[in-house]
C-alpha positions in Angstrom: 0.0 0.0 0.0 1.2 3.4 -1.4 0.4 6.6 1.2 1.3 10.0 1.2 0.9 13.2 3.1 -1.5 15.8 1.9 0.6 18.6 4.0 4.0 18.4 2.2 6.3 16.1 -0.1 5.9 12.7 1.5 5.4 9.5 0.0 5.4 5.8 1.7 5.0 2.0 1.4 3.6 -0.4 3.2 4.7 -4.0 2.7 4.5 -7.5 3.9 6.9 -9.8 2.6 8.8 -7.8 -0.2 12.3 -8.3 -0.9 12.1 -12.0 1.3 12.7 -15.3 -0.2 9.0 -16.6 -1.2 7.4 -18.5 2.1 5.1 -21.0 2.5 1.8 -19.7 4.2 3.0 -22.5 7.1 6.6 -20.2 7.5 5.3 -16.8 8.3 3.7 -16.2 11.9 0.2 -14.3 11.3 -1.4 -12.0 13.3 -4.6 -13.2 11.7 -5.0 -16.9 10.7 -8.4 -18.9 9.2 -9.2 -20.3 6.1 -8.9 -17.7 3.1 -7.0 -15.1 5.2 -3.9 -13.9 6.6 -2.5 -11.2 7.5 -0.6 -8.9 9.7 -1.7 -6.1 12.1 1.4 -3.6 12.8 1.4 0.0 13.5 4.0 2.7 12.4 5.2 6.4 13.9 3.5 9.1 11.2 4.1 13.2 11.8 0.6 15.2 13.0 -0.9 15.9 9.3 -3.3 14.8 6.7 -2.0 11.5 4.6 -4.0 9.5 1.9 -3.7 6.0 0.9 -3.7 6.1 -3.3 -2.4 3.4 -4.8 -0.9 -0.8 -4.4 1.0 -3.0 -6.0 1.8 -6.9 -5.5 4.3 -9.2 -7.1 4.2 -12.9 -7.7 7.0 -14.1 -9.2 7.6 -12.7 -12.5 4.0 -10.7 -12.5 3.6 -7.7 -10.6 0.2 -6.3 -10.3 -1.1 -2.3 -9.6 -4.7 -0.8 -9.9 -5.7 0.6 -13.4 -5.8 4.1 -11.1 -5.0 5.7 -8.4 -7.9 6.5 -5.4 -7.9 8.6 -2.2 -8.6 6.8 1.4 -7.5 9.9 3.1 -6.6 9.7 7.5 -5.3 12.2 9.3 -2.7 11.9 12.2 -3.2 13.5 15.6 -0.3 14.6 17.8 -0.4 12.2 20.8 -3.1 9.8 19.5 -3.3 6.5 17.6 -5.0 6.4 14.2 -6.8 3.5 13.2 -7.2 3.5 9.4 -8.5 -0.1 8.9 -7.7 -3.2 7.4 -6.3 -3.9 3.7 -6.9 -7.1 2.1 -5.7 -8.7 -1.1 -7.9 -11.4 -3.1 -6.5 -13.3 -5.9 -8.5 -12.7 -9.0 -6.1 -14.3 -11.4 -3.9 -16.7 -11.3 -0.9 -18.3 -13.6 0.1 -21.5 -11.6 0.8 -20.4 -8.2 1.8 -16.8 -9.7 -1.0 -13.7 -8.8 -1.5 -12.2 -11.9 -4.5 -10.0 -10.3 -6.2 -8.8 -7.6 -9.1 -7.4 -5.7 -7.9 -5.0 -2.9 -10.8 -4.4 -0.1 -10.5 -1.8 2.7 -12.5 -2.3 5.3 -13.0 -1.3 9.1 -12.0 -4.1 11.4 -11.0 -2.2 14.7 -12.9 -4.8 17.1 -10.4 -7.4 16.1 -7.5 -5.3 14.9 -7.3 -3.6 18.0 -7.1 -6.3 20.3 -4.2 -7.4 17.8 -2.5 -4.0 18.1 -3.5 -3.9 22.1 -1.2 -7.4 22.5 1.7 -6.3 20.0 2.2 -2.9 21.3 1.3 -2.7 25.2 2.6 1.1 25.1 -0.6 1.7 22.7 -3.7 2.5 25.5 -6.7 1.9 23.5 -8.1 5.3 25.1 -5.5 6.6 22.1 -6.8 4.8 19.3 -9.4 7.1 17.9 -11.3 5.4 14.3 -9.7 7.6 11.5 -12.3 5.9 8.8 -16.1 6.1 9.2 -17.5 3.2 10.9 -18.7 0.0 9.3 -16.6 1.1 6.1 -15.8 -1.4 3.2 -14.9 -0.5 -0.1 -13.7 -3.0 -2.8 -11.7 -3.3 -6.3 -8.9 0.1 -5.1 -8.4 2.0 -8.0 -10.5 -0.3 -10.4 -9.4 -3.5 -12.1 -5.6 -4.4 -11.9 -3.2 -3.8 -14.6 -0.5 -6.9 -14.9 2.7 -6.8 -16.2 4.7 -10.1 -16.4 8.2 -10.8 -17.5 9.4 -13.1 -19.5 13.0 -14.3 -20.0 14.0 -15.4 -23.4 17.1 -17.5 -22.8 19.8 -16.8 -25.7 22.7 -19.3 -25.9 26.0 -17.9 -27.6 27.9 -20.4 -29.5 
């Protein structure tokens, strides 16, 4: 997940498993674990401002993956509270073999179970803090539209 802030030149990612060797879903210890879904709750130090979330991207392999365009989940920061902003989920729309070649990104508001996740994780987060930086009960599907895939392909050459 791509954010930025709306106050002054910042831009961000958020990522779960980039630049590791690929894992097997057994490998990796989730923060959320039940049949179809996994994922990770985690929270991050952020400046007082306005931010947006705008844009994703996943790779697979030799696919990578990013929304046909970009969309606006804006949150704002404030100074000496936590900012819940929700959950992000990724659901394989296409495959090639075990390769992603597209997705449907949801965002949606989970704070019941989140915040218990982020209560246990980070005992120096009060949940008195937490204040619900998205309107309640949202959920919002297919970020930015339909994904747009790129794959590569290697074409091996052999040089006599």
């Amino acid at each position: 997940m791509f954010f930025r802030s709306l106050d002054k030149e910042f831009k961000r990612q958020l990522s779960i498993g980039q630049g590791q060797a690929p894992m097997l879903p057994s490998q990796k210890d989730w923060d959320i674990e039940k049949p179809g879904v996994r994922g990770q709750v985690f929270a991050i130090e952020l400046e007082a401002g306005k931010y947006e979330f705008y844009n994703w991207a996943l790779s697979s392999g030799p696919t990578s993956a990013r929304p046909e365009s970009e969309f606006s989940i804006p949150f704002e920061i404030r100074p000496g509270q936590s900012t819940y902003v929700g959950g992000f989920s990724f659901v394989a729309t296409g495959r090639m073999g075990l390769t992603i070649t597209s997705a449907n990104v949801k965002h949606r508001d989970k704070i019941e179970r989140d915040l218990a996740i982020i209560m246990l994780n980070y005992p120096n987060i009060k949940t008195a803090q937490v204040w619900r930086g998205i309107e309640e009960g949202r959920s919002e599907e297919m970020l930015g539209g339909e994904s747009v895939t790129q794959t590569l392909i290697f074409v091996p050459m052999v040089v006599p």
